[in-house]
N, CA, C and O atoms as a Tinker XYZ file with bonds, in Angstrom:
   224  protein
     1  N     18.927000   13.793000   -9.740000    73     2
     2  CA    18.811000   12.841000   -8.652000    64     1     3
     3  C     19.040000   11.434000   -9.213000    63     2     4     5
     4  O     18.741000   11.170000  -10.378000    81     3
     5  N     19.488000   10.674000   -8.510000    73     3     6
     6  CA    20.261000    9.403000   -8.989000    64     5     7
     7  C     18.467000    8.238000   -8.353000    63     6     8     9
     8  O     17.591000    8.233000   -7.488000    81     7
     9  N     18.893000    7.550000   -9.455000    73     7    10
    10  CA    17.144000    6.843000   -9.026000    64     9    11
    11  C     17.489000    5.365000   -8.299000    63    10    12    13
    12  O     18.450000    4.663000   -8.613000    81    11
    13  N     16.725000    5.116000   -7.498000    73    11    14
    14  CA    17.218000    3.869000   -6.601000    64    13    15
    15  C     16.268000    2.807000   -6.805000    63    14    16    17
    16  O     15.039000    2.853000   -6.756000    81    15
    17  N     17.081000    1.791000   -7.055000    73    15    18
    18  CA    16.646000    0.387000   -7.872000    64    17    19
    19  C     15.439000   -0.022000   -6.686000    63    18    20    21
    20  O     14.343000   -0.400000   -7.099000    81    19
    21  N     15.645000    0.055000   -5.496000    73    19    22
    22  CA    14.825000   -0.316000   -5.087000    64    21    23
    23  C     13.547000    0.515000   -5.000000    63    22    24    25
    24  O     12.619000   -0.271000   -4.813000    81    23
    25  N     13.122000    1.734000   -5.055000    73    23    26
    26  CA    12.285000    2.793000   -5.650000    64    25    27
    27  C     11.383000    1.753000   -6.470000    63    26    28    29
    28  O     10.440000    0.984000   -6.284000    81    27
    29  N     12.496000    2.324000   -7.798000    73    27    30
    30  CA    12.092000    1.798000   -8.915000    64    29    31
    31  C     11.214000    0.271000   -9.052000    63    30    32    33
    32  O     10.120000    0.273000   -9.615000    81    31
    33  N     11.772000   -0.955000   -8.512000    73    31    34
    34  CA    11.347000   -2.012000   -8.178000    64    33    35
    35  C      9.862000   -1.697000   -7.544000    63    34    36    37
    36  O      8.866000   -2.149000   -8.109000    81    35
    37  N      9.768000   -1.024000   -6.528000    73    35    38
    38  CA     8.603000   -1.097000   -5.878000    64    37    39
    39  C      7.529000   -0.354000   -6.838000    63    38    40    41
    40  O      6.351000   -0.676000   -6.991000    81    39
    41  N      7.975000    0.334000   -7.229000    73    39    42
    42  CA     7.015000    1.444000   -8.724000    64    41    43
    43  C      6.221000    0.637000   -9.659000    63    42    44    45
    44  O      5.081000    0.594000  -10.121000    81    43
    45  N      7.574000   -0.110000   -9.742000    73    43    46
    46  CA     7.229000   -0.939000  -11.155000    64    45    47
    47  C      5.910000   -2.199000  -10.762000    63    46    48    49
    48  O      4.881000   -2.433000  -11.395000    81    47
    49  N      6.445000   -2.866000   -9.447000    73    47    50
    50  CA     5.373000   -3.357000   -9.226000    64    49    51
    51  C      3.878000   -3.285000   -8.856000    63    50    52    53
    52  O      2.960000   -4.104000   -8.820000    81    51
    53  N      4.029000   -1.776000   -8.557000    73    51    54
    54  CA     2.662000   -1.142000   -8.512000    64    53    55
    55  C      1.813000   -0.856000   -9.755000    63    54    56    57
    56  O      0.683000   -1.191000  -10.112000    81    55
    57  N      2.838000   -0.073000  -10.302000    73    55    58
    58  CA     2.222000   -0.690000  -11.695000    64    57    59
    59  C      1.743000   -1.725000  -12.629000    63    58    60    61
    60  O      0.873000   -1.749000  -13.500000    81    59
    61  N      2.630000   -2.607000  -12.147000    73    59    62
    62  CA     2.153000   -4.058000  -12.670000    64    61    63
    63  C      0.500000   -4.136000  -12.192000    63    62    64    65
    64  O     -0.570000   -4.026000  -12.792000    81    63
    65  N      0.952000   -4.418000  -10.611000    73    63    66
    66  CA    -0.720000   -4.344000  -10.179000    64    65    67
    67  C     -1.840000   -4.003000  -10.588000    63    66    68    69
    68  O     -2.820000   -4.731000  -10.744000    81    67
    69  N     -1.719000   -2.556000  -10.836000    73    67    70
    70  CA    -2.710000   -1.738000  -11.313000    64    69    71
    71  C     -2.749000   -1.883000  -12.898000    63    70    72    73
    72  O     -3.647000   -1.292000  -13.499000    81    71
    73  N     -2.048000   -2.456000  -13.431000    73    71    74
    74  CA    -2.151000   -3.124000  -15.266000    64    73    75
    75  C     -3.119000   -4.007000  -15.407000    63    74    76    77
    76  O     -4.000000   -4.064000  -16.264000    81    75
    77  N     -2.781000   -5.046000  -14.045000    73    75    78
    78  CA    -3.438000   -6.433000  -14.126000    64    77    79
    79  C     -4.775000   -6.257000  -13.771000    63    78    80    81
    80  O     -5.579000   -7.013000  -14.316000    81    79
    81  N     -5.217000   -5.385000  -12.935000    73    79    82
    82  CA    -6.724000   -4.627000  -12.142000    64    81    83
    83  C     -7.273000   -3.736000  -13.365000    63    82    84    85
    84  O     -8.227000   -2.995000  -13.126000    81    83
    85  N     -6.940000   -3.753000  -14.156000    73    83    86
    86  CA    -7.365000   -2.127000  -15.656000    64    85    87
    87  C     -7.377000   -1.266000  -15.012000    63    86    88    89
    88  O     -8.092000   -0.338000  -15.390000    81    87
    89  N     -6.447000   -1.060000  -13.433000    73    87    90
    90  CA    -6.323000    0.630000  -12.917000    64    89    91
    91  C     -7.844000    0.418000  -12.297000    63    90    92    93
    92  O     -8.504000    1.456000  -12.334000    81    91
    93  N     -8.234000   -0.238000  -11.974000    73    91    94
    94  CA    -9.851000   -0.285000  -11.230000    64    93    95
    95  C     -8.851000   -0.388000   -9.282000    63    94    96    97
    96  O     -8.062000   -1.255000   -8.903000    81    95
    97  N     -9.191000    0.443000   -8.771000    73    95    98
    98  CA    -8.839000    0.925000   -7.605000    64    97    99
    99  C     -9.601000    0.126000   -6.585000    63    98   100   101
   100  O     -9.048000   -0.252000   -5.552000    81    99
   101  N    -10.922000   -0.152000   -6.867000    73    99   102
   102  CA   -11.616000   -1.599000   -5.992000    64   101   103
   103  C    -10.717000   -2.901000   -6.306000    63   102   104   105
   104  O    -10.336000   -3.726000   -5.475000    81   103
   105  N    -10.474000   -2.900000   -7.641000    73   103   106
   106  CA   -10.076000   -4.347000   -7.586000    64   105   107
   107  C     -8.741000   -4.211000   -7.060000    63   106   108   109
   108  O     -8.390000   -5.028000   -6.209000    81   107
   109  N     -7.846000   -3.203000   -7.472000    73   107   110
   110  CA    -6.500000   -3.258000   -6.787000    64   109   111
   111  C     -6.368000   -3.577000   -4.989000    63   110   112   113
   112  O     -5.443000   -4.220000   -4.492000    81   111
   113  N     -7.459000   -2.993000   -4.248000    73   111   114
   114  CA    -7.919000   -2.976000   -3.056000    64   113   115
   115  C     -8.334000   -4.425000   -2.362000    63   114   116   117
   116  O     -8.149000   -4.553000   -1.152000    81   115
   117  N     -8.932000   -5.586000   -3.188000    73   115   118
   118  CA    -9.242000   -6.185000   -3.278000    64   117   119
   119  C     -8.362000   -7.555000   -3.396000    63   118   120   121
   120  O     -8.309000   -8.550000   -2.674000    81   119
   121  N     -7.692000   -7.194000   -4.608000    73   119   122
   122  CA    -6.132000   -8.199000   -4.665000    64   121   123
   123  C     -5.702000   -7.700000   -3.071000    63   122   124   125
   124  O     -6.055000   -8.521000   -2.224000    81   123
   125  N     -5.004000   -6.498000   -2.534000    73   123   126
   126  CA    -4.107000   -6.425000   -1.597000    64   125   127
   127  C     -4.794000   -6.985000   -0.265000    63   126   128   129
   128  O     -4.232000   -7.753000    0.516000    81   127
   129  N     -6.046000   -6.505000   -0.128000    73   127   130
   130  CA    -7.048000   -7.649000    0.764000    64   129   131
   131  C     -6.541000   -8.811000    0.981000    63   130   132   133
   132  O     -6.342000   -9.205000    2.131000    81   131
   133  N     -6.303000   -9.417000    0.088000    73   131   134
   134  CA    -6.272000  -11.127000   -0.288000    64   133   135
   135  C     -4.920000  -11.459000    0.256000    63   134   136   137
   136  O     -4.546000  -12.547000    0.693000    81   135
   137  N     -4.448000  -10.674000    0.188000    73   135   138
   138  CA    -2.733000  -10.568000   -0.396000    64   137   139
   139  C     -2.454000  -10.567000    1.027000    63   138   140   141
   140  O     -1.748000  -11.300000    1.720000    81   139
   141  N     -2.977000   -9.848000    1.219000    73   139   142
   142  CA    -3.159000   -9.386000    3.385000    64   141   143
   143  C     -3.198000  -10.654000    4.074000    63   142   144   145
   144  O     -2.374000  -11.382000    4.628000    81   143
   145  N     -4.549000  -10.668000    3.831000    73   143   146
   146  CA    -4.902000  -12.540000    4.677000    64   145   147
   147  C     -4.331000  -13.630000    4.379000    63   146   148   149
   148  O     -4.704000  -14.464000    5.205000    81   147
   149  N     -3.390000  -14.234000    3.400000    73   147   150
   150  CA    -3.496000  -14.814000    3.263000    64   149   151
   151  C     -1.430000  -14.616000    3.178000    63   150   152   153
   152  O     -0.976000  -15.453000    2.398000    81   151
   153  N     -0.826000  -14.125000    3.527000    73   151   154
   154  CA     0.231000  -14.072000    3.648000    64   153   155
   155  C      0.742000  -14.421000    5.208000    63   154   156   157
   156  O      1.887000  -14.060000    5.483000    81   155
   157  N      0.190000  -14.901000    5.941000    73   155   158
   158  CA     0.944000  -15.274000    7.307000    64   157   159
   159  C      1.613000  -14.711000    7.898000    63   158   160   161
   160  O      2.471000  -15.231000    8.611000    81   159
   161  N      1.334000  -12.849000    7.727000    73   159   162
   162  CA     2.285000  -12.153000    8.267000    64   161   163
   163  C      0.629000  -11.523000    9.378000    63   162   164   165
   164  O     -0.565000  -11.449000    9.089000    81   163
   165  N      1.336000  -11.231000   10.514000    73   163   166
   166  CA     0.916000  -10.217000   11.423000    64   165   167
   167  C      0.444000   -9.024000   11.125000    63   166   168   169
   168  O      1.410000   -8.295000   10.899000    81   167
   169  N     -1.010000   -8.188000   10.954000    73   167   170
   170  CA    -0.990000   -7.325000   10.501000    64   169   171
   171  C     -1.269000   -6.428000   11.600000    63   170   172   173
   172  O     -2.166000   -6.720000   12.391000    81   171
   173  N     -0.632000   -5.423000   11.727000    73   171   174
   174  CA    -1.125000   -4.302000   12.834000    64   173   175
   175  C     -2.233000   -3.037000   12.286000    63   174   176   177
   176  O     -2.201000   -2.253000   11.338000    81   175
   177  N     -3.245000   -3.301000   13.452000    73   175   178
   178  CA    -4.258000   -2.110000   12.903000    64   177   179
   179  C     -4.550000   -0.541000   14.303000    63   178   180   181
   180  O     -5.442000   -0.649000   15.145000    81   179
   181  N     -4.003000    0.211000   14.267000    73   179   182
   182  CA    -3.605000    0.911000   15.549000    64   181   183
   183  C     -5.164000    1.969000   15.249000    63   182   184   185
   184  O     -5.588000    2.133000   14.105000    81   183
   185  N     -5.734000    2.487000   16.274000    73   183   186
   186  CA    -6.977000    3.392000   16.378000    64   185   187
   187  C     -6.435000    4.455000   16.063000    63   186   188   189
   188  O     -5.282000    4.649000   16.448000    81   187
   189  N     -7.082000    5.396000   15.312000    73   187   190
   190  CA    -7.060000    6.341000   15.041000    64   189   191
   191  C     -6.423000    7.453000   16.395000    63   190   192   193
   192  O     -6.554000    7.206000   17.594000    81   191
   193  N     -6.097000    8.034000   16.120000    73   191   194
   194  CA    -6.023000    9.668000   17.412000    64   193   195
   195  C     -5.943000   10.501000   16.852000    63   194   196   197
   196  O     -5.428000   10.801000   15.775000    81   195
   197  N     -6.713000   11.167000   17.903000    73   195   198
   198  CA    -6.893000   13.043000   17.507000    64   197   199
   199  C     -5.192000   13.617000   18.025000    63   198   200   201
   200  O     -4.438000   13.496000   18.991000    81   199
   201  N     -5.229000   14.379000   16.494000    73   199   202
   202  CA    -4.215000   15.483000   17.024000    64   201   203
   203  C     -4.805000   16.573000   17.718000    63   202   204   205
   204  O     -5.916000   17.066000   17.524000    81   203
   205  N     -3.802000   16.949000   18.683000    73   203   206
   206  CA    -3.810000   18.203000   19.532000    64   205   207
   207  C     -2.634000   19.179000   19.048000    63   206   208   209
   208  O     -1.413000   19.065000   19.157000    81   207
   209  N     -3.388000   20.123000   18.507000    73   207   210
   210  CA    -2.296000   20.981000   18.265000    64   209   211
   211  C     -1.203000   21.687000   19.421000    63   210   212   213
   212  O     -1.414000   21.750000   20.632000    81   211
   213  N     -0.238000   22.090000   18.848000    73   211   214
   214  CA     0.939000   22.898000   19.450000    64   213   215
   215  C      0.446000   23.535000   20.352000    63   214   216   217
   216  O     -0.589000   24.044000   19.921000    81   215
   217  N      0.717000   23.954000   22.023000    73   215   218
   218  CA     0.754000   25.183000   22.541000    64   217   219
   219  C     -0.951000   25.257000   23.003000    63   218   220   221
   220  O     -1.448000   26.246000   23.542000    81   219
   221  N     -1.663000   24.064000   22.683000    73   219   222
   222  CA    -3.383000   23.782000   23.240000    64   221   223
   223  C     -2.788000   23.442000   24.777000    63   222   224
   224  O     -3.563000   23.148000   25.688000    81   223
């Protein structure tokens, strides 16, 4: 499989992330928090729904 730069790009920066956090999953959570609010973008938060299965 041929690997796509942009993949890769996004990988890499996750990793970065999680380098800069020592892989601590609160703090990674925590940066993207921040990262959230404070970026001036619109964030959408949609409610949960129950699936209904097939043929109910």
């Amino acid at each position: 499989m041929k690997n796509d730069p942009i993949v890769d790009e996004v990988r890499n920066n996750g990793l970065a992330l999680a380098a800069r956090c020592n892989n601590n999953i609160e703090a990674i959570c925590k940066v993207l928090k921040e990262r959230e609010q404070t970026s001036g973008r619109r964030v959408v938060n949609r409610a949960p729904r129950r699936l209904i299965p097939k043929g109910s």
